[in-house]
N, C-alpha and C positions, 0 to 999 in steps of 0.2 A: 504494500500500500504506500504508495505517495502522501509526504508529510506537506500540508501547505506551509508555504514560505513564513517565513516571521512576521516579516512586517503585514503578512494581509489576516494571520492571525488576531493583531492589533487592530487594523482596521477594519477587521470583518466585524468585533464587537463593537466599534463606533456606528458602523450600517446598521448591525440590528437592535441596537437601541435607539436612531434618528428612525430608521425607514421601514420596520417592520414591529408590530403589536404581537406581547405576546401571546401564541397561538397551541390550542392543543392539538394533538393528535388520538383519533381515538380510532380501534382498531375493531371491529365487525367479526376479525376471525384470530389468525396467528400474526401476532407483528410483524412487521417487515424485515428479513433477514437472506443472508447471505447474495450469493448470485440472484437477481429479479428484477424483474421490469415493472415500473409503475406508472402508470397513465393517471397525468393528472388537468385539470382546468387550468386556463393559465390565470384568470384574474387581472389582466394588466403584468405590470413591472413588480407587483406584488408575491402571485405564486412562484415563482424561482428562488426568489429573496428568501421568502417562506419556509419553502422549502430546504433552503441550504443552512438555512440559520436556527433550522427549531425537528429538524429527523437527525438524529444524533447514531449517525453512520457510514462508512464509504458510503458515498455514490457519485454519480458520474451525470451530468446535464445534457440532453440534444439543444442547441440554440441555432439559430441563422449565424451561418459562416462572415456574416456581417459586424456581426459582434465580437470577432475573435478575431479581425485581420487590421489591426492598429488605431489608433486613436482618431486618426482621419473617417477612416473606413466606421466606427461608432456614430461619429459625428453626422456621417452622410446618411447612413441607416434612420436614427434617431430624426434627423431636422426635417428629411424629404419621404420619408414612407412610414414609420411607427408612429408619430406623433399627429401627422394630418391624415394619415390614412385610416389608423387604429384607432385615434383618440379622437379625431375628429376636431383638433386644432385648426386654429389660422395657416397660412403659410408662414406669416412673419413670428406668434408667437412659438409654433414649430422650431423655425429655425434660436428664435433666442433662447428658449427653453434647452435646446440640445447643443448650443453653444455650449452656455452653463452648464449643463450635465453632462456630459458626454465624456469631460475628464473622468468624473466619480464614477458613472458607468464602466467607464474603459477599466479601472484599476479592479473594481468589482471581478467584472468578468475574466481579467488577469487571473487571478486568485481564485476564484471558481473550479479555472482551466477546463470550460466547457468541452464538447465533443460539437465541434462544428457540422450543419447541416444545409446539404443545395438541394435541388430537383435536376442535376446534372450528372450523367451517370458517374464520370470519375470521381468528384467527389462524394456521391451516395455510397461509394464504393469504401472509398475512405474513411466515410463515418462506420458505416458494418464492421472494416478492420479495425476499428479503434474503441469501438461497442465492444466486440466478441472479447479483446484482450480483457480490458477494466472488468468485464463478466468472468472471465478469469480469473482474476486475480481476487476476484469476490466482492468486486463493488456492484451495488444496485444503481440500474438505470433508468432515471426521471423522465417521462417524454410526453411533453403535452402536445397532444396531435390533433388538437382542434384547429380549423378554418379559420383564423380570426384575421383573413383577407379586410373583411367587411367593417370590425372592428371586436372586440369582446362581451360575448353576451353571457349573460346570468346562467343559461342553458347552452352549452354546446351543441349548433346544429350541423354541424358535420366534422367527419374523422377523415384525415389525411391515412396511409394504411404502410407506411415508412415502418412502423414499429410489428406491423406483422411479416416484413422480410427479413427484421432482425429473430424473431423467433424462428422463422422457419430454417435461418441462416444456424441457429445455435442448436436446433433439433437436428438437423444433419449432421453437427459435431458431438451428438450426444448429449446434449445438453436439455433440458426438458425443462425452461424457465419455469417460475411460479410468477403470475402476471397480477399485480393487485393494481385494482380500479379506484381511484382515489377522487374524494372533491371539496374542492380549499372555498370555503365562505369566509368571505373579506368581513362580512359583517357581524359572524356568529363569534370570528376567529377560531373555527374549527378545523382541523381537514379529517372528512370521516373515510375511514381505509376501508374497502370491504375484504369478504376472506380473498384469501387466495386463489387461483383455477389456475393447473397448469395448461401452456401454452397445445401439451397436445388433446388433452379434452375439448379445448375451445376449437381447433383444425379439425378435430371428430365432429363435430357438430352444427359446424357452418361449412357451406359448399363453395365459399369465395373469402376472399382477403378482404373483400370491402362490407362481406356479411358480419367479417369477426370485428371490425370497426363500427359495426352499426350496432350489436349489439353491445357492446363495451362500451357505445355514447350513450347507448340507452338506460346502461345499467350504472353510467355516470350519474345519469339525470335522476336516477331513482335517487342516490345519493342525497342528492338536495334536497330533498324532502325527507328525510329522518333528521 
């Protein structure tokens, strides 16, 4: 297991005492452990933060490869498509907002040392190779595969299916993840876990990649409501 660097040990507890409430976690089945995959809601800038600052265990982040390729590359993500497109900003407060943030961002995600993500196949490729290792090594894998093209909604209406070629990728090496469905309320501050289902029950029982994502939105959205 990779030790995070000093200094963002230091700065990680400045971030989740400025930017993040503290938050429970409450578990439906067996805690979250070892090698697994968790599908969660992103919540805005909120669920990631969340998540790395209050599940107290390896894991490893999918994020847009935007976030992870220098301070510039933050800056331009943030000012021209997260901000006006997700959040539904101005253009100009867009850009001033991700001015100013975009430093604190960058160093975040430094320290995180997400697993960067395209719709291109070489780098689709590269995320897989870098999933499967951290899955190895026995970190758990956070991956919120919701659409939030349009912007982020209370209910996820639709699943990207990126996270069912990693299972199927890790079933051919043996490996038979345990897939827990998770959903973070900004406002309850809860994230409630459900049990676990391994990755080849769920393939038993859906006849498509984009079935096993529709039910795992679905069985998100039940989430919300307990």
């Amino acid at each position: 297991m990779e030790k995070k660097p000093l200094w963002y040990r230091f700065y990680g507890k400045l971030v989740k005492l400025v930017m993040t409430k503290k938050t429970s976690i409450r578990c439906l089945g067996a805690p979250i452990e070892g090698p697994s995959l968790v599908l969660s809601n992103h919540e805005g800038a909120a669920g990631p933060l969340t998540w790395e600052y209050h599940l107290d265990r390896p894991k490893k982040f999918w994020t847009a490869y935007e976030m992870t390729a220098g301070l510039r590359s933050v800056y331009r993500y943030l000012a021209f498509y997260y901000f006006p497109e997700k959040k539904h900003f101005s253009r100009f407060f867009s850009r001033v907002v991700g001015f100013v943030g975009s430093p604190f961002v960058h160093l975040v995600y430094k320290g995180m040392a997400p697993i960067p993500t395209s719709n291109t196949p070489r780098k689709l490729v590269s995320t897989l190779r870098a999933s499967e290792d951290a899955l190895k090594a026995g970190y758990t894998m956070i991956v919120f595969p919701e659409d939030s093209s349009k912007g982020y909604f209370e209910k996820p209406k639709y699943f990207f299916s990126g996270f069912v070629v990693l299972g199927e990728r890790m079933l051919t090496k043996g490996v038979d993840l345990p897939v827990y469905t998770a959903y973070f309320s900004k406002k309850k501050r809860t994230i409630t876990v459900d049990a676990p289902v391994s990755f080849s029950s769920l393939r038993a029982r859906c006849e498509s990649r984009e079935e096993i994502s529709e039910a795992l939105r679905l069985r998100m959205n039940e989430l919300a409501d307990l």
